[in-house]
Each structure stands twice: as structure tokens, then as C-alpha cells.
N, C-alpha and C positions, 0 to 999 in steps of 0.2 A: 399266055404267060407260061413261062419252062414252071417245069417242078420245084424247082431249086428256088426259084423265085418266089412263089405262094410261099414254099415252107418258110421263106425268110420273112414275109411279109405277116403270115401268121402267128410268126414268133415275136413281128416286133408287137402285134397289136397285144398279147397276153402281159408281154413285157409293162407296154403302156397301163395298164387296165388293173397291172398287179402292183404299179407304183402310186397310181390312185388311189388305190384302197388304203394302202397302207399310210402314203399323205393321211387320209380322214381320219383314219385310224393316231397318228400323230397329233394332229388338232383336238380331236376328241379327247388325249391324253392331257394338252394342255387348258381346258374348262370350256373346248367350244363343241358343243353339239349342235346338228343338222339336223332339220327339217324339210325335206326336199332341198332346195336350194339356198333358205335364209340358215344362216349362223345365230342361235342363241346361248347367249350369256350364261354363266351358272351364277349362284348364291356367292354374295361376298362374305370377306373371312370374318365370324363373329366366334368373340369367345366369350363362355358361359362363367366369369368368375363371380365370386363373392363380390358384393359390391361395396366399399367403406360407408360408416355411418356418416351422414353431413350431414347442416344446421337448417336445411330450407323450411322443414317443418315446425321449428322454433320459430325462425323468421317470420312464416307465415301469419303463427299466430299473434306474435305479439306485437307485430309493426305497426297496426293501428294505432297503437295506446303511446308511439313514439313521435312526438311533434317539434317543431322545426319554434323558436320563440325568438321573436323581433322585437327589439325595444326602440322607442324613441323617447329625445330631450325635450325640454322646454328650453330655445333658443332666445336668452334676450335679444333684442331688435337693440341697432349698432344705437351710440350717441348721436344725434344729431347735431353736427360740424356746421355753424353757422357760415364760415369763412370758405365753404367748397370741398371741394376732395384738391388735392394735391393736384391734379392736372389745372382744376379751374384756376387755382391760385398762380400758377404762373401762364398764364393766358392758353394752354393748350385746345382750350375749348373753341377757343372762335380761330384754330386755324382754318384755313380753306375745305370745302368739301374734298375737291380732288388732291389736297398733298398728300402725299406718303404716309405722312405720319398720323393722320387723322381715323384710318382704318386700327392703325397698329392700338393706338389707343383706347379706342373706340371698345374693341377688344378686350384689351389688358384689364379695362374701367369694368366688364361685364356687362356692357349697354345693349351687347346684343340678346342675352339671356333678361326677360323681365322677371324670371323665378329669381335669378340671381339679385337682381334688385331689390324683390319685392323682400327677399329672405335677410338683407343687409336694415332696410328699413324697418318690418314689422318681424323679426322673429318668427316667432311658431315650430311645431315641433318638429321636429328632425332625427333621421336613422342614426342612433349612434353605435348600436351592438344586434350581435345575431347568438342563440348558440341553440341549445336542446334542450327538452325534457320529456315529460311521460307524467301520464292520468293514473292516478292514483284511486278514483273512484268512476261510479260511471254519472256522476253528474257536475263533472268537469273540475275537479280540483286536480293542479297538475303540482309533480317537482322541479324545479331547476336548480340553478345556481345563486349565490347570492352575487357572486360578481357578473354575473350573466345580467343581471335588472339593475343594480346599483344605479343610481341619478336617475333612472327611466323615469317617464312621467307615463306615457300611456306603452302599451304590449300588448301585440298582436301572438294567436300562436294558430301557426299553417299545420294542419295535421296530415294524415296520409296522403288520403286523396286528392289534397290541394283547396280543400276548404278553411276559408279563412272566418276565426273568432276574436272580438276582444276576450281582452283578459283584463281582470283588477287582479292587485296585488294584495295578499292575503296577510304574508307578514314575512319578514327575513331574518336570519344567525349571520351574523357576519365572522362569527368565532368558529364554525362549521363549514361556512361559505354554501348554507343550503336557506332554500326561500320555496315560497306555495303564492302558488296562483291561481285563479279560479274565472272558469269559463264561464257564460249563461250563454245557454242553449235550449232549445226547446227536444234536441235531442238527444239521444244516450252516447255515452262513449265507451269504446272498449280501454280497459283498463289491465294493471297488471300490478302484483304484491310483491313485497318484498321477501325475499328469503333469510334463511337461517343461518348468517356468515360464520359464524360457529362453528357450519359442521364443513365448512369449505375449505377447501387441502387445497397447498404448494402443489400445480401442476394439472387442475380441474379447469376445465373447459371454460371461456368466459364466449358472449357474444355481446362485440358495444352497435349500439343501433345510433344513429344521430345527423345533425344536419352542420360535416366539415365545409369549412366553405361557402357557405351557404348550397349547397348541390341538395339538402335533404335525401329522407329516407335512404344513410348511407351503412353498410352494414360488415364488419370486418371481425376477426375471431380471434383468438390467440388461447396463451393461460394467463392462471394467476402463476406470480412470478413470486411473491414474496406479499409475507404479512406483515401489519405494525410500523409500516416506515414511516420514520419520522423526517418531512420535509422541510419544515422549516415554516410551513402555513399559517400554523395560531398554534394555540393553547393543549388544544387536542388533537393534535396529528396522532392519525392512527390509521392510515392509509392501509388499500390493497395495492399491491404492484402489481399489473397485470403486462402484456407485451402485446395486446390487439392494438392495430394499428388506430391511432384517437390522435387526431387534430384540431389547429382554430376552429369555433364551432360546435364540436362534439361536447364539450364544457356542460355541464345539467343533465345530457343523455344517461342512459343507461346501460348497462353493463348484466348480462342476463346469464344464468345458470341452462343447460342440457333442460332444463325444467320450465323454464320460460319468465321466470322468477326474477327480481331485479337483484343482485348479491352487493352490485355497490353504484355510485353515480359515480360517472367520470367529470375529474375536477378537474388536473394537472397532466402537464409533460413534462418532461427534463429533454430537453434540444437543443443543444446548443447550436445548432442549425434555422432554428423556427420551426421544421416538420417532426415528420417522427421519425420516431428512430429506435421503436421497439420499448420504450419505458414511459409507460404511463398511471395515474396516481386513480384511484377511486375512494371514494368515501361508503366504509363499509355499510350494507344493508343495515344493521342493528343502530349505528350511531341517527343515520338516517330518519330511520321509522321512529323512534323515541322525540328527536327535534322537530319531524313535521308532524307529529300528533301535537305537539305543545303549540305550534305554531295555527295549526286549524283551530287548536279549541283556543290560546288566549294571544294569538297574534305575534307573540314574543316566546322567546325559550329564559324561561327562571332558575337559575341555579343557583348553585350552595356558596357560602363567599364566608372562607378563611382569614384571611384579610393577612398574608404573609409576604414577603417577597422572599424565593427561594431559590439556589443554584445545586449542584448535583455534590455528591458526595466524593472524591475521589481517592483512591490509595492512599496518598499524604494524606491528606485530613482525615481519611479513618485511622490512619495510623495515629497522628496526631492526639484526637480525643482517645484511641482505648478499642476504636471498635473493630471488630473482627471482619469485618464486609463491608465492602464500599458500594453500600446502598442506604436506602432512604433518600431524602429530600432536607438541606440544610438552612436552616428560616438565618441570613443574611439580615432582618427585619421585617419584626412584626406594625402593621400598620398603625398607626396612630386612631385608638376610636373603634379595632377593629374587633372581632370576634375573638380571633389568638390572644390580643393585648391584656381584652376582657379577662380570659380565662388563665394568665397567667405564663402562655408561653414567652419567652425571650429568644434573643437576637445569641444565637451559636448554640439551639437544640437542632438535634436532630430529627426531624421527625419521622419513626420507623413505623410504624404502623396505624389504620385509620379501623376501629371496631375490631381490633384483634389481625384485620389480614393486615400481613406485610404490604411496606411503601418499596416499590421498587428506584424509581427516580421522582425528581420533579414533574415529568410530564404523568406519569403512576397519580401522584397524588393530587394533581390539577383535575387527570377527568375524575377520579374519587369524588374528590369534593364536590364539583360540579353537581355529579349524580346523582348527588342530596337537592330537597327541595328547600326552598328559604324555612327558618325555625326549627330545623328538624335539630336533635342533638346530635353528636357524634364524641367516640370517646380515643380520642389522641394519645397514642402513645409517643415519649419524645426519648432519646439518650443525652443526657445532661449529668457532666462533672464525672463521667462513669460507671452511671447507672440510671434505668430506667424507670422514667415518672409518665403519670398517665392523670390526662386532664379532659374534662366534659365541658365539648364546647358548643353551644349555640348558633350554630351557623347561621351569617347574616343573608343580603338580597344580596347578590354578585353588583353591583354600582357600573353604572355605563363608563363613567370616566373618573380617574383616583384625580383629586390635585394636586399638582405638583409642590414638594414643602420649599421654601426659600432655599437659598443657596449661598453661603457663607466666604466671606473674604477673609482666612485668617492673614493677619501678619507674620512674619517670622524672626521676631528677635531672640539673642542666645543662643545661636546654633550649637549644638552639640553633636558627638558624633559615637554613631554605634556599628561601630568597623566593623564586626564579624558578620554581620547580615549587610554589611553595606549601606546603611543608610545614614544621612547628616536629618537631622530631626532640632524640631523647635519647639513651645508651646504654643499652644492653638492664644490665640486672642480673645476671643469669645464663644464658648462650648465648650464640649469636653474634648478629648483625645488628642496625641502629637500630631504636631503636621509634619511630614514629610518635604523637606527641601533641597533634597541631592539623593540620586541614585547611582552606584558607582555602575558604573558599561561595566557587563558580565557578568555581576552577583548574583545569588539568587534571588534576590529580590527584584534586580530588573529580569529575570530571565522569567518571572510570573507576573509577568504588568504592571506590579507596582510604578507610577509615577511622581514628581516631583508635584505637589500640592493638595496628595490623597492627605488625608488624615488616620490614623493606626486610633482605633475608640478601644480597642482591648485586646488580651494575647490571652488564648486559653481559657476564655471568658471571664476575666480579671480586667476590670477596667484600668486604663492606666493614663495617666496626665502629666506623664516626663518620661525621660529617657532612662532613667534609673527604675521606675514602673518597669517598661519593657525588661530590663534587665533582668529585673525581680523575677518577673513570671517565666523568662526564658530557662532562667535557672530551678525554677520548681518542675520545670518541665526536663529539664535535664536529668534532675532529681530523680523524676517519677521513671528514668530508663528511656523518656521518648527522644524519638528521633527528629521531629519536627514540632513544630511550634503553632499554634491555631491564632493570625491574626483576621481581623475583622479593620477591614477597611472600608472607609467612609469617599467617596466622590462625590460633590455635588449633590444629586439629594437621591442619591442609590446608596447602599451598602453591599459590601461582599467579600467572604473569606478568603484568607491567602494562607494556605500550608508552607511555611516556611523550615527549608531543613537547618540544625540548629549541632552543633558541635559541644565539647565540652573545652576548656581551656580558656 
């Protein structure tokens, strides 16, 4: 080989050998090192951040005490139909084995299911609801719902692990929508308390555990959203709003605090979908724990009974009577027999205060009263005529059911008419106060529901039994500088005020 040759050859080999290098050298750069001839991997990319606080450890603890509640009906078994079922009567029965139609029927009748049959014949019980609840002790008394059990005859409740118990029924609030049930077992359960909803803020962590759907142990988180709302449920609406997701199902479950804590029982949704949608209702812890203590020790909850019927106070008719704030609670009628009647309250006080603390609304002085046990006293403040009177009243047993008082057919002859409120009025035929028989479209009196066959029993708490009555009192009320007029109107066997605005001329 020439000179020239080798030099070239031994340049190409350094050339080769120093492009290799610097290859490994490139690989190496991008996370692969070499071991003789295998390629290994480097560490993948982790980062060391702060890690947010989550709920698995609440979870943990207190899903146990979170169970799944099954109810079933007592099914009465169908009439028995001497004349057939509907197919036998028109000869369907003895058509052919093989026609068409004998299958289709066959079918439709439920011949082929004998559950089906045996469930039309003899009844017996049947699945008719599912939702949640939570142990309350560790020897098996649980919460739910009252509309969770309602009609049930017997109730199973599936707890965590998928172990199934009866349940008897302890007792139920259907004015709360809360009920207790009780396990026997020969074993313990975990269990979980209530918390202190008091000290629970707009914006504080909730977690609801429960069984949507029947799926069980389901478990989603949000906040409380809002305090106090009033939805429209009963008597003492005094909901948490919370926004963790709660659906069919979740109903009785529980609703838990960063502490492990129950803060309220999930009741309600607002959906106008069916699912959720972020707004969901609880029944605060406090309301709670006070109805199923009464319910374990005497089966029922006993409250304090007024015996009023009462609507809210508003602008006009505070303006009307004199008063400064439209609050309190306005007794439209005290009951017949009842505690108020006793004690002297009438139909157009105001009722502002129960033992010195202010009444805010009707719903204020409903759970008030409640709050009291049956005999307890309480000392009623009312505003009546302008100034405030203060009566001691004995509060009765709350009555399951008021009865309804009769309902009255006035006649209307001698109509007369009292143009500036709009109305044509008559005398009542039997009882007291005008009846109403014309509304003019537009007045103020049809613009506040008055209708054609209320009855008007007084204006300004002036009784009045003609049109010249109204007159009268409209005019002292003119007198006195007001601008509205306080009538009390009678429908059927309700009463209730109507602020009417009232002119001078």
C-alpha cells in the first residue's frame, strides 16, 4: 500500500472512532447511558411539590357508620275477578297452541313469570324505596329520612361491607322529615355525632357519603353554600345549602364536616332536570340531634302549640297598623279552644316577640314555639291598636290534625258599592262581615287577591257588617295620617290580611 494510502486510511479510521464517541456522548446527553453494550433508562421526571389537603382520611373513617336503607310495602293481593281476567272473557284462552296470538298473550297476561302471578294473587311485601342513613350509637340506632321509610312495613339496612340487617322502626317527624331506626345485632357498629352547626361558616368544607342510585358507599364533596333557606318543606325550614353533588338516594345520608362530624342530613335537591346540579338542602345538625333524641326516648317529637294561624308582616301593613319594621308574625286567626284564644290574643295582633326575644317572621315564631315543651308558659308580646301588650300563655300539645271549621254560603242581596277600593259588597246572610261580590280588574284590591265571595270581618281591627262600617274605619284611618288600611279577610274557613292603600277624597 503507497504512503498516501495508509495516511488516508488512518485518517478515515480516527475520523470513524471520533464520531462514535461523540454519538455516546449525544445519547448520554439525552438520559441514555451505556453499559458495555445495553442502553439504560434514567429516572423519570418527578416533582417534589406540596401536596393539597383531600378527604380520604375523613372518608375512611367514617364510612362505616354510612349505610345504604331499603324499604319495603305490604302489597294487598289483587280482588279476586270471578268472571276471568279480560282475555278469558272474550275466549282468548282456548285459542290454539300454535297461533300467533296465544304466545303474545301468554306474555302480556304474565303466565310466564309465576312471581308475577303469585304477587297479583297473594300480595306480600315489596321493594318500594331505597335511600341512606348513619348509626348514631354503636348498638345500632340509625338516622334517615322520614320520607325515606314512609308506608314501609319492614327495612333492611346494607351497611359497608355489604352486610345485610333488619331494622324496626323507632319512630318518625314528618314536620322535620327525620325518623330512627334500630338494628339488632349481636355486633358493634361504628358510629358517628353530630356537630356544632353553629359554628359552621358559608364556604366550610362539607363531605355527603350515601347510597345515589342505589350504587352505595358513594362519596362526593363541595361547601356549604348558604344558611337558613327556607324551601318550602314544612313548618321549620331551616335548611343548609350545600353544592356536593347528592342525588335519588342520598336522601337520610349524611353530610360531614373536615372533622368527621355529621353538620347536617341530606334531605332535598332543586333539579329541575332530576339530577344535580349543584343545589342541594340538609337538615342542620342541631335541628337534628334535639328531634332524634325525642324520638329514641318517646317515639314521637312534642312540641309547643299556639294555636294561631299566622301570615308575614309586610311594608303595607306595617305601615297600616303604625309599625316601624315589617317583622313579627300577624295572627290572621286564633284557633278556636286554642292557647292564644285562651289567653286573650285576637285575630290582627302582631305578634313581635316570644319571652322578650324578637319574632322575626312566621317561620321565626313557628320553630320558637315548637321549641317549648307541651305546659311550658311563655310570655307573648303582641302590637295591638298602637301599642304593645304582653300576654302569658300556656302552651298547648301541637294536635296531629286541626278540623276543619264549616264553610259558609253567604247570599248577596243589596249590593252596594265602594268605588275607591273597588269593590261591590253586600251583607253576609249568616255571620258576621261584608261579602264581597265584584272586583273591579285593576284595583287595588284585585291587584292583592281579593276575590268575589271573600268576606271583609274588619278594617283596622274594627269590626264591620256593612259598607258604611268600611267606610267608617277607612276614614279613621285616613284620619290617623295612614296610608293604607288593614282589612282582614275571611275565605272558607281560613282568614288573612290584606293592606289596602286607601286615599283621602
Amino acid at each position: 500500500m503507497k504512503q498516501t494510502e495508509k495516511s488516508a486510511f488512518g485518517a478515515r479510521k480516527h475520523f470513524l472512532a471520533t464520531t462514535a464517541a461523540v454519538g455516546l456522548a449525544a445519547f448520554a446527553g439525552f438520559g441514555i447511558a451505556t453499559t458495555g453494550t445495553v442502553p439504560v433508562m434514567a429516572d423519570a421526571v418527578r416533582v417534589d411539590a406540596p401536596q393539597a389537603p383531600g378527604f380520604a382520611d375523613v372518608v375512611e373513617k367514617v364510612s362505616p357508620a354510612v349505610v345504604s336503607v331499603r324499604v319495603k310495602t305490604e302489597i294487598q293481593p289483587a280482588a279476586n275477578d270471578s268472571q276471568g281476567s279480560l282475555f278469558d272473557r272474550f275466549g282468548f284462552e282456548n285459542l290454539p297452541k300454535d297461533h300467533p296470538f296465544k304466545e303474545f298473550f301468554r306474555d302480556f297476561r304474565g303466565d310466564r313469570n309465576e312471581d308475577f302471578k303469585n304477587r297479583r294473587r297473594f300480595g306480600g311485601k315489596r321493594p318500594t324505596s331505597q335511600g341512606s342513613g348513619f348509626f348514631i350509637s354503636d348498638d345500632g340506632y340509625l338516622v334517615t329520612n322520614n320520607h325515606v321509610i314512609q308506608g314501609g312495613t319492614a327495612f333492611t339496612v346494607v351497611t359497608d361491607d355489604g352486610a345485610e340487617f333488619d331494622a324496626t322502626l323507632v319512630g318518625s317527624d314528618s314536620r322535620t322529615d327525620l325518623a330512627v331506626l334500630k338494628v339488632k345485632a349481636s355486633r358493634t357498629f361504628t358510629y358517628v355525632g353530630f356537630a356544632d352547626d353553629a359554628k359552621a361558616r358559608i364556604g366550610d368544607w362539607v363531605v355527603a357519603v350515601g347510597n345515589p342510585f342505589g350504587l352505595g358507599g358513594t362519596v362526593t364533596a363541595g361547601i356549604i353554600s348558604q344558611r337558613g333557606r327556607d324551601i318550602g318543606a314544612g313548618p321549620y325550614d331551616d335548611f343548609l345549602q350545600i353544592d356536593a353533588a347528592v342525588n335519588r338516594g342520598n336522601s337520610g345520608g349524611p353530610a360531614f364536616n373536615l372533622n368527621g362530624e355529621v353538620i347536617g342530613v341530606n334531605t332535598a335537591i332543586f333539579s329541575p332536570s332530576g339530577g344535580n346540579v349543584g343545589i342541594a338542602f340538609a337538615i342542620p345538625a342541631s335541628t337534628a340531634s334535639d328531634v332524634v333524641s325525642e324520638l329514641i326516648k318517646d317515639g314521637a317529637v312534642e312540641r309547643g302549640w299556639l294555636g294561631v294561624q299566622i301570615q308575614p308582616v309586610n311594608k303595607d301593613i306595617a305601615e297600616s297598623l303604625g309599625l316601624e319594621t315589617s317583622k313579627g308574625a300577624l295572627v290572621s286567626q286564633p284557633q278556636e279552644g286554642s292557647p292564644a284564644k285562651k289567653a286573650g290574643i285576637l285575630a290582627g295582633d302582631v305578634i313581635t316577640a316570644v319571652n322578650g326575644d324578637p319574632v322575626a317572621s312566621p317561620k321565626d315564631l313557628a320553630r320558637r314555639i315548637a321549641s317549648f315543651d307541651p305546659g311550658s308558659e311563655a310570655e307573648i308580646t303582641v302590637w295591638r291598636r298602637g301599642a304593645a301588650k304582653t300576654f302569658n300563655v300556656t302552651l298547648g300539645d301541637l294536635p296531629r290534625a286541626v278540623q276543619k271549621a264549616g264553610t259558609e254560603k253567604p247570599a248577596a242581596p243589596q249590593e252596594s258599592e265602594l268605588a275607591v277600593l273597588g269593590l261591590t259588597l253586600a251583607p253576609v246572610v249568616s255571620g258576621d262581615g261584608v261579602l264581597v261580590t265584584q272586583v273591579e280588574q285593576g284595583s287595588e284590591a284585585d291587584a292583592r287577591g281579593i276575590k268575589a265571595g271573600d268576606v271583609i270581618v274588619s278594617v283596622n281591627s274594627e269590626s264591620v257588617s256593612d259598607g258604611k262600617g268600611i267606610e267608617t274605619a277607612v276614614g279613621a284611618a285616613q284620619e290617623a295620617g295612614r296610608k293604607a288600611a288593614l282589612f282582614q279577610i275571611r275565605r272558607d274557613d281560613t282568614s288573612r290580611f290584606v293592606a289596602l292603600p286607601i286615599a283621602r277624597g
